[in-house]
N, C-alpha and C positions, 0 to 999 in steps of 0.2 A: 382315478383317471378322469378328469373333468376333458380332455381335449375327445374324446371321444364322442361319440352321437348314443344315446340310447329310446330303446321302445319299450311297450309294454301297453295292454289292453286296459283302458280306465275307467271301463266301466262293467259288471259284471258278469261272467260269460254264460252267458242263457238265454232263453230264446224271449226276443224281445223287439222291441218296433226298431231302435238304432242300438249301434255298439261306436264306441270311440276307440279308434286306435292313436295314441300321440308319442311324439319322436320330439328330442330336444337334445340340442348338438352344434358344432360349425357343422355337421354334412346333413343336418335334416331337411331340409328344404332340397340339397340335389337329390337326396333320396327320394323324397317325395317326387321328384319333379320325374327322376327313372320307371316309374310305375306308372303315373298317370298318363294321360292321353290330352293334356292341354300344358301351356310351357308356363312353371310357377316362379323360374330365377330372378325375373324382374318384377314379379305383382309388389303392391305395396305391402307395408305390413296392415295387421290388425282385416286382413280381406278373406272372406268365404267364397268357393270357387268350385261350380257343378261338375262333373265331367265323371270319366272312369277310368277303374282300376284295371289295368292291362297286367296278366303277365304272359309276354309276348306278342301273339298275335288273340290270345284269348282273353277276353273279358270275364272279372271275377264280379266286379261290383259296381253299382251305378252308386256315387258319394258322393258328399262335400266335404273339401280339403280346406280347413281353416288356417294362414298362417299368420305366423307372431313373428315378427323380428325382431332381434335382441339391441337391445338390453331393457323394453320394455314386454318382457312376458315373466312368469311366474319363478322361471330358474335361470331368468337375464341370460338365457342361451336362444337361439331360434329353437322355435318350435312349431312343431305340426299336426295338427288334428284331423283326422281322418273318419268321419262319421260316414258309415258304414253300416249297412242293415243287420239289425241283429241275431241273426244266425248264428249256432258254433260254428260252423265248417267256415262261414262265410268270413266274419271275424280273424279266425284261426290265421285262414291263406292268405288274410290283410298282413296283421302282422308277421307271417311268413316270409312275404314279400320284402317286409322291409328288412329284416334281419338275414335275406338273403344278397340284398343291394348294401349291405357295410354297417345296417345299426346293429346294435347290440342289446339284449334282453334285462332289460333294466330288473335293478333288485328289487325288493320291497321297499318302500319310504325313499329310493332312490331319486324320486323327480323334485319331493319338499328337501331330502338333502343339499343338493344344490342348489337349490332356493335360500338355503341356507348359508354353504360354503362360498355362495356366488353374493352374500350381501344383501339378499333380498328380504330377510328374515330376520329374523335372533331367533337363538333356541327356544326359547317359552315360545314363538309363535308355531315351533314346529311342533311342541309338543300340542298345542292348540289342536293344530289341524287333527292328530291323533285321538284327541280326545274329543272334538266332532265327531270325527269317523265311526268310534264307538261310543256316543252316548245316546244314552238309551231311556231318556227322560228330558221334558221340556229344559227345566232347570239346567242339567249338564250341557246342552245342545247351545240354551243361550249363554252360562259361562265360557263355552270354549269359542265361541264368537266373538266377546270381548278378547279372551287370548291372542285367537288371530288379528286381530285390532290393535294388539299390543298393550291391552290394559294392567298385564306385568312390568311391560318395560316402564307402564307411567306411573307405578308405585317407585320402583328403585331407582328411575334413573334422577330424580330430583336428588337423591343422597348420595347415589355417584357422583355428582355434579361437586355439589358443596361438599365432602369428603375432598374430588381431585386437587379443587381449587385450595384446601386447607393444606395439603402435601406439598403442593407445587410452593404455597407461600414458607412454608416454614423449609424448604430445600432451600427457596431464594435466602433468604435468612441464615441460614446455614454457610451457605457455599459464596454467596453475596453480600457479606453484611455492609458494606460503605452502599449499597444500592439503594437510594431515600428515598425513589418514587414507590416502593411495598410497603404495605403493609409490616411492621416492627412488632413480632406476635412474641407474646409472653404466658408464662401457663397461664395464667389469671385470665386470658384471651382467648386461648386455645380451648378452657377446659369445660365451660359451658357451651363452645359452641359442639363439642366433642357428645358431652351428656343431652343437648337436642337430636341428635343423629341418633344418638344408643336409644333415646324414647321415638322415633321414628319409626327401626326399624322394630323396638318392641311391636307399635302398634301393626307394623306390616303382619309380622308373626302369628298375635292374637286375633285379628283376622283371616291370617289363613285358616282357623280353624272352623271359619264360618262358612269358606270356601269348600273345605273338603265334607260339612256336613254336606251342604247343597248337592254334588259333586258324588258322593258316594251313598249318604244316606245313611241311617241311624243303627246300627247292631241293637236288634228290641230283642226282651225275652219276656213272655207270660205266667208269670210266677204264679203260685198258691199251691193249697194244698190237693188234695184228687176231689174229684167229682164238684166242684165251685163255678163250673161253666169254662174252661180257659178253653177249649175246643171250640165250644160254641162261639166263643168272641171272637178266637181267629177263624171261623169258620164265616161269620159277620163281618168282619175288616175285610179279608180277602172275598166277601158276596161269591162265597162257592162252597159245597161239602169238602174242604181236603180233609179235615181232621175227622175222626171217627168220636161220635158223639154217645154214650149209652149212661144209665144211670148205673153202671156200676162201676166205683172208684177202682181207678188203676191203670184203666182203659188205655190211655197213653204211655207208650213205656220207650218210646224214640223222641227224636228232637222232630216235631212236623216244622217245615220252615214254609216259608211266603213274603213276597215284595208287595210291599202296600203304597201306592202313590197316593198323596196327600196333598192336599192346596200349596203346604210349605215344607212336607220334605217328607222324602221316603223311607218308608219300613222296613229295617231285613229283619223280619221277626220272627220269631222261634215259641212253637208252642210246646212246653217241656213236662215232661213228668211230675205228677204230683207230687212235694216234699211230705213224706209222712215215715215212721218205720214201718217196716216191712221183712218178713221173710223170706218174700218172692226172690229168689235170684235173679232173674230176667229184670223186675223192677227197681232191685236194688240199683243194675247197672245205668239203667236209665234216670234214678233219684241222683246218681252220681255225675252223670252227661248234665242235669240240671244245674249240679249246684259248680261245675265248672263253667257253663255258659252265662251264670250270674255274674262269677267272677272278671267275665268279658264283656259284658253287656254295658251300654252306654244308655240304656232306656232301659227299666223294669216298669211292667205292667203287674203288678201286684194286685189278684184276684180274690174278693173275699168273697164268705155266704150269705147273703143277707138276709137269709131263712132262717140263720142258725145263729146260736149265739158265739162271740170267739172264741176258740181252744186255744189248749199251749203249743199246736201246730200252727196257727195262725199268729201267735204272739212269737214265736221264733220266727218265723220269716217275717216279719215285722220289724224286729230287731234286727234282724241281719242283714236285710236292708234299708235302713235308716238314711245310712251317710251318703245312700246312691241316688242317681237321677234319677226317681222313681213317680211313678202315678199308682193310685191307690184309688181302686173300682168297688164298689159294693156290686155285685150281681145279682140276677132272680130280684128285680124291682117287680116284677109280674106277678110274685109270690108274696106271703106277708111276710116282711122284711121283720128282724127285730133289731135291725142295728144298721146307720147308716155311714160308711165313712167314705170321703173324700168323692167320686162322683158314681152317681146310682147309674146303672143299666140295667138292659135284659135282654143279653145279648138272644138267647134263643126268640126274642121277639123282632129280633133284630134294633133294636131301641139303645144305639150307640150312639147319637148324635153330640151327647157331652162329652164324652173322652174322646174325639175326634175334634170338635173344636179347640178341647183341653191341649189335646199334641200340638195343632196349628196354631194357638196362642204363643206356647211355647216358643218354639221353631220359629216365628215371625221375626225375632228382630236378626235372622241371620239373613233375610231379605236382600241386606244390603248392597250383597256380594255378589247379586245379579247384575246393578248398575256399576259399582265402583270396582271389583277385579277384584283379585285377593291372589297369593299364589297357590298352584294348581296341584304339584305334587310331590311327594317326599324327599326329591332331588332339590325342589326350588327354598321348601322349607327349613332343610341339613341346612344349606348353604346360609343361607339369613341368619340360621343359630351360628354358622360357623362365624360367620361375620360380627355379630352380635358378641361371640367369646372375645372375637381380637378387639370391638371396640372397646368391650367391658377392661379388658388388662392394659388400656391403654386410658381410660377413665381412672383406675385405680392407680395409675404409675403416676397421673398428674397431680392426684389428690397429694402424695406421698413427695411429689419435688422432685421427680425426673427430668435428668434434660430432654429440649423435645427430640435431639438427634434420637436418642433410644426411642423415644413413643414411638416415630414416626414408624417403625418398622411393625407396629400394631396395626397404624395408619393404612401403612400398605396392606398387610394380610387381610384387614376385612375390605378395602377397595380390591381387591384380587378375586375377595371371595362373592361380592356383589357381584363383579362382571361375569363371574363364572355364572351365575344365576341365567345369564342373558347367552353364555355363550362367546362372550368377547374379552377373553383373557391373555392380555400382554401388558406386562412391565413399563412398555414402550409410551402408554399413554400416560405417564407420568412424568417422562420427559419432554413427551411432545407440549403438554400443559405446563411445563419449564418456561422453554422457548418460545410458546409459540403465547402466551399471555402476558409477559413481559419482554421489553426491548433490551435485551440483556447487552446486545451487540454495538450498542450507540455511545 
């Protein structure tokens, strides 16, 4: 129900200097205007307006009523803001007020939905605002700002474009052929412009995955075998005691976990039980928690003794993770070392500064996706593959001599599945780019 007016509190209800209460609707503005104690049905839009909150003959609240007139505010409905001291009680009987004068208690996401359904948006921006809302790191905070900017829409809409334009010509072609002012497309025409679009949205793809490092951050786990230091490392990443530190192997026999923010990208790291055999039950189950968090991990920190010389404990876990994105620490550099591989530390001295640059080296070229966008989440991602499968069977159908009437229905599926990305999925704009880019009618 968009002809309706809704409210709800937009900023968090606790005691605080102001609270906002905002209404958006055709009746928000007379709502507003039923409480207050100064007349708001002719103010301009875009104006702030001192006054109070009546109900009746009693005053609840000295405010300023901000109003927006549509179709330029956030959900192109009028809107109203009501800044109001922030009190619960005080808050509360604001919106009280309103929801007793005909607004309605708006849902969750309820005011960006219509922002939405009202054409103010596309989906990735709304998902944007969401993922502002909850992020919880520079990184995230400024990807979902290019979101709300629309820096999704200005990846795909450049291959919406040239895809429509390819469909509408080869319909003309189709349903038009004596029509001489188009373009007269033949596979030989069609088929490279088809395999520039399939490398397009390849490269959108493989960038998203630069996005969602940024974006969510790196699933770590701290490999080796017991007593190598991997407590003490995570206990040095994380600059806090979580892990329990003792010289005697075994010690860890859970997964300790910790969020490490980094120059260029965040840690969910897992410090794991040492791989060794064992008869301990208890540690057996935790050797086992280990070698299942390997198999998930997208970063190993592979911890060795640099006091000691390698075992066939150290050489199995060396081996079995080879083929992984791994980094490979010598420890106890504070100790006499007898072996050095890949970069020395000491962590109980806290002397991590190499593997910490090492990660940030890493991680650096996924940078990019701060300034240029990438898509943001498993939704926008599916849909690119989906798009990406109907372009590919429509790349394959041309190789092989299809007429374009069959491709074209490949054509359509990944244009469907692109718009769906944004949220703006109708048939209809394939028509409309019919008619409306050639003079069919003359």
């Amino acid at each position: 129900m968009l002809n309706d007016t809704i409210a709800a509190v937009s900023t968090a209800v606790v005691e605080a200097a102001i609270s906002i209460v905002r209404m958006s609707g055709e009746q928000a503005i007379e709502i507003a205007n039923e409480i207050f104690n100064r007349d708001l049905m002719n103010v301009p839009t875009h104006t702030v307006h001192y006054g109070l909150i009546k109900d009746g003959q009693e005053t609840v609240d000295e405010v300023l009523v901000s109003v927006f007139r549509a179709p330029k505010t956030f959900t192109r409905e009028d809107v109203v803001e009501i800044n109001c001291h922030g009190g619960r009680i005080v808050t509360r009987r604001v919106l009280s007020l309103c929801l007793e004068h005909g607004a309605r208690l708006a849902r969750p996401g309820e005011f960006t939905q219509r922002a939405f359904l009202n054409g103010r948006i596309d989906l990735t921006q709304a998902e944007a605002i969401g993922d502002l809302i909850h992020a919880d790191s520079q990184r995230s905070a400024k990807m979902a700002i290019g979101g709300v900017k629309g820096s999704v829409k200005g990846l795909i809409q450049p291959v919406i474009d040239e895809l429509l334009e390819l469909i509408a010509t080869i319909e003309v072609n189709i349903d038009y052929p004596e029509y001489d002012d188009v373009e007269q497309l033949t596979d030989e025409v069609v088929l490279p412009r088809a395999e520039k679009m399939m490398s397009k949205m390849r490269e959108i793809e493989r960038k998203a995955e630069s996005g969602r490092i940024l974006k969510e951050g790196v699933k770590t786990v701290i490999a080796g075998k017991p007593n190598v230091g991997k407590s003490s490392l995570l206990n040095a990443l994380l600059e806090e005691e979580k892990a329990i530190v003792t010289d005697i192997a075994g010690t860890t026999r859970d997964l300790v976990e910790g969020i490490i923010p980094l120059e260029n990208v965040t840690l969910h790291l897992l410090d794991t039980a040492g791989i060794r055999e064992t008869e301990d039950v208890v540690e057996k189950i935790g050797i086992q928690k280990t070698l299942e968090a390997l198999d998930q991990a997208e970063l190993v920190i592979v911890v060795l003794d640099g006091s000691r010389t390698l075992d066939e404990e150290d050489e199995t876990l060396l081996e079995r993770t080879k083929d992984m994105n791994r980094i490979l620490v010598t420890n106890k550099a504070d100790l006499k070392t007898q072996f050095e591989e890949g970069i020395v530390i000491s962590a109980a001295q806290n002397d991590i500064s190499g593997l910490i640059d090492e990660i940030n080296a890493r991680y650096e070229k996924h940078q990019f996706a701060l300034e240029e966008g990438t898509l943001n989440n498993e939704r926008q991602i599916g849909l690119i593959r989906k798009a990406m499968k109907a372009m590919n069977q429509a790349v394959g159908a041309l190789r092989q001599g299809a007429e374009l009437d069959l491709v074209t229905i490949d054509f359509q599926e990944c244009f469907i599945a692109l718009k769906e990305i944004l949220g703006e999925v109708s048939r209809e704009d394939l028509l409309d780019a019919i008619f409306s880019n050639f003079c069919l009618g003359k």
